[in-house]
C-alpha positions in Angstrom: 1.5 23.5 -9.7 -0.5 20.4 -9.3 -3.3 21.3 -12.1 -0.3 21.4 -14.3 0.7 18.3 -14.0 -2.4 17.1 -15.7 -2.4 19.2 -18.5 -0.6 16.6 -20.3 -3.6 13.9 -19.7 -6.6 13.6 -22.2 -9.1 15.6 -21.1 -13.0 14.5 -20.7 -16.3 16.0 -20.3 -17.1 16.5 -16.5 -19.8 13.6 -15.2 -19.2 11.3 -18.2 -15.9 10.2 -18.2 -15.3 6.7 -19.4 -12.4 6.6 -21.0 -8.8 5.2 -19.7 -7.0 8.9 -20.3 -10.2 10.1 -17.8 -9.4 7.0 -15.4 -5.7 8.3 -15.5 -6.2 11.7 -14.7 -8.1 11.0 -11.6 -5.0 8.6 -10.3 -3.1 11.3 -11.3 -5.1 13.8 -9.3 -4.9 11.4 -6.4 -1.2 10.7 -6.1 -0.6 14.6 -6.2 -3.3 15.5 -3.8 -1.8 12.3 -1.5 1.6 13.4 -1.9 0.9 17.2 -0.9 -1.7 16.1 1.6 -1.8 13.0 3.6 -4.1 10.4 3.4 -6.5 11.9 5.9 -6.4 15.4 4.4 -7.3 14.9 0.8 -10.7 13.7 0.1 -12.5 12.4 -3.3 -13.9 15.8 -3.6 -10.6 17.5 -4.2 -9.5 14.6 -6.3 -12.6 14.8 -8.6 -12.4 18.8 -8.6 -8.8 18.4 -10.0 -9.4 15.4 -12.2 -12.2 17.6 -13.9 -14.8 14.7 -13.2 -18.0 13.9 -10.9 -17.5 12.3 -7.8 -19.9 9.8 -8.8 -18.1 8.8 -11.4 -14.7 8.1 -8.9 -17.6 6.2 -7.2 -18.2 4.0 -9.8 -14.5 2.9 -10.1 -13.6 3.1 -6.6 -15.4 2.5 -3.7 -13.7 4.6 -1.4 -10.2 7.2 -1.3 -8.1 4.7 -0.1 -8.3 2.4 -3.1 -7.5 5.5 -5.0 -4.4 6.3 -3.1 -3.1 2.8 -3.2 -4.2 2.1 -7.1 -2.5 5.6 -7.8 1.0 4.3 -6.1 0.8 1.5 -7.7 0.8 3.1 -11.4 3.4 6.1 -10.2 6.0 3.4 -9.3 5.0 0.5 -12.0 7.7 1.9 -13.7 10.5 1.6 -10.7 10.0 -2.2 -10.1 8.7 -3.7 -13.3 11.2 -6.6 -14.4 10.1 -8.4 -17.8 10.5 -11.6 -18.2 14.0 -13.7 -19.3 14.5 -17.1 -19.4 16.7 -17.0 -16.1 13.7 -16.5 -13.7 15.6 -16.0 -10.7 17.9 -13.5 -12.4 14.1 -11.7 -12.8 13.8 -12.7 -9.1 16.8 -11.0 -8.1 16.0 -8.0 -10.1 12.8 -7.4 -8.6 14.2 -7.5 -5.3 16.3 -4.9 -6.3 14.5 -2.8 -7.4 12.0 -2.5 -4.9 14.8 -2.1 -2.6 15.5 0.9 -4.7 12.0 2.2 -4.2 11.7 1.7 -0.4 15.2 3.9 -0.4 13.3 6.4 -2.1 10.4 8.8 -1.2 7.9 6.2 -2.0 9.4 3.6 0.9 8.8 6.6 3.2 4.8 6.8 1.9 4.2 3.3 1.8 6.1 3.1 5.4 3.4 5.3 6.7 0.5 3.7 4.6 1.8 0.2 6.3 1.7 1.8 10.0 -2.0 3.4 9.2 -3.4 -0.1 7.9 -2.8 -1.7 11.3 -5.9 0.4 13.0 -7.6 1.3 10.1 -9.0 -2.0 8.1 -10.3 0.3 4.5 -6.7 1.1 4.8 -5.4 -2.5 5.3 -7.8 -3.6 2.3 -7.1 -1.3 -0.2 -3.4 -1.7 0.3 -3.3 -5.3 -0.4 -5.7 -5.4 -3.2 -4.4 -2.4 -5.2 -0.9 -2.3 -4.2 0.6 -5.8 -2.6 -1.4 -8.0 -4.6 -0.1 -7.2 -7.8 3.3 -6.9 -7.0 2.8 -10.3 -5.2 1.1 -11.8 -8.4 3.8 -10.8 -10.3 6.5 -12.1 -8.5 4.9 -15.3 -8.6 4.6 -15.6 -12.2 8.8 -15.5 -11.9 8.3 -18.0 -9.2 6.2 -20.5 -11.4 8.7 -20.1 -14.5 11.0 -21.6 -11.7 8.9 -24.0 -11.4 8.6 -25.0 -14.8 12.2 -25.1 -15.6 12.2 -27.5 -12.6 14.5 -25.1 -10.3 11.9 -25.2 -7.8 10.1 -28.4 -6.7 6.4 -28.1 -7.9 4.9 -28.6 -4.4 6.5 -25.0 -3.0 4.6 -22.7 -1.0 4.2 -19.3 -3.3 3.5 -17.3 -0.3 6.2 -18.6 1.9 8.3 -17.9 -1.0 7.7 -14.3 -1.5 7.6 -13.8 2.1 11.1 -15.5 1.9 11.9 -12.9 -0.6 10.4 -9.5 0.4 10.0 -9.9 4.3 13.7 -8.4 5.2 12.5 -5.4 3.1 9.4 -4.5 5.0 11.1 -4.9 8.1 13.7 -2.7 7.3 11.4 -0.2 5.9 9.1 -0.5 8.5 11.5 -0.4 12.1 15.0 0.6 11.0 16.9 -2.0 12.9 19.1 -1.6 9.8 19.5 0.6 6.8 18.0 -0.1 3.4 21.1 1.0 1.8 23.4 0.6 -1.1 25.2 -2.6 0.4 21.9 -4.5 1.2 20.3 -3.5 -1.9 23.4 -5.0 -3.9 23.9 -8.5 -1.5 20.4 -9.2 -0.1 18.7 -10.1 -3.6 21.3 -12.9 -4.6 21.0 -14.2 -1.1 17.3 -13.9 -0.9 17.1 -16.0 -4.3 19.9 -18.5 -2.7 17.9 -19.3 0.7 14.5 -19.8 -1.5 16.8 -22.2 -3.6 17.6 -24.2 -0.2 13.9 -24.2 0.3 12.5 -24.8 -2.3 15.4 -26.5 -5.3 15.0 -29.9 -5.9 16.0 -32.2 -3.7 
């Protein structure tokens, strides 16, 4: 049952929750409501209901379901791509290719697949995906890309995003049209190769 997978959270008072255990339950409440539902069937109303909070207090946090969906994905699959940092930051590079390869293999490649496709006609969509989901990912990538940087693998004058596009762009278009699988060969060659090309892009010359 859904409700039971938030017994586990701290619980709050209804109206007056300010807590992060209160802010987790509602993401919680999201990402099961999104998973069961669909984007267009849930609504904040459900999600506050199972939270066991106002929906002006979601309000106050985010402005619309969207951000919660997205902000909710991002927390249920931190854990799935998270690399820490070494001091070989395109071994972390490699890594976090990898491992998002492992996630769009998963069930989540398949939700974010259909998130993607909805964001192209629906612009809260389209904004709440890149500020609460590729953003982050994005920023953290590029704190591997600037340790690169400063261990003078990469020239300092690189373009970050045409480095991470370099990266990540053979995943999405995977994901997205299937021209090719996202399997276990591709998720074992394509990061070392990724991280080589950027190297003949962006190494010292």
């Amino acid at each position: 049952m859904i409700a039971e997978s938030l017994e586990t959270l701290p619980a709050s008072r209804v109206g007056r929750p300010r807590s992060e255990g209160c802010r987790q339950k509602v993401l919680a409440a999201a990402d099961a409501l999104f998973t069961r539902d669909g984007l267009a069937r849930m609504s904040v109303d459900g999600v506050a209901q199972l939270a066991g909070v106002s929906k002006a207090t979601i309000y106050r946090w985010w402005p619309n379901k969207s951000a919660i969906v997205m902000e909710a994905l991002l927390a249920s699959s931190e854990a799935e791509v998270y690399v820490p940092a070494s001091p070989f930051p395109e071994e972390d590079l490699i890594a976090k290719v990898r491992r998002t390869i492992a996630l769009f293999r998963g069930p989540r490649g398949r939700v974010i697949a259909s998130l993607i496709g909805q964001a192209q006609s629906d612009r809260e969509i389209a904004e709440a995906y890149r500020q609460h989901l590729l953003d982050p990912r994005r920023t953290a990538t590029r704190e591997a890309i600037e340790r690169a940087v400063e261990a003078s693998i990469y020239r300092p004058d690189i373009d970050y995003d045409l480095a991470m596009d370099i990266l990540f762009g053979p995943l999405y278009e995977r994901l997205l049209l299937g021209h090719a699988p996202l399997d276990e060969a591709f998720e074992r060659d394509y990061p070392p190769a990724a991280v080589a090309a950027l190297r003949g892009y962006a190494g010292r010359r």
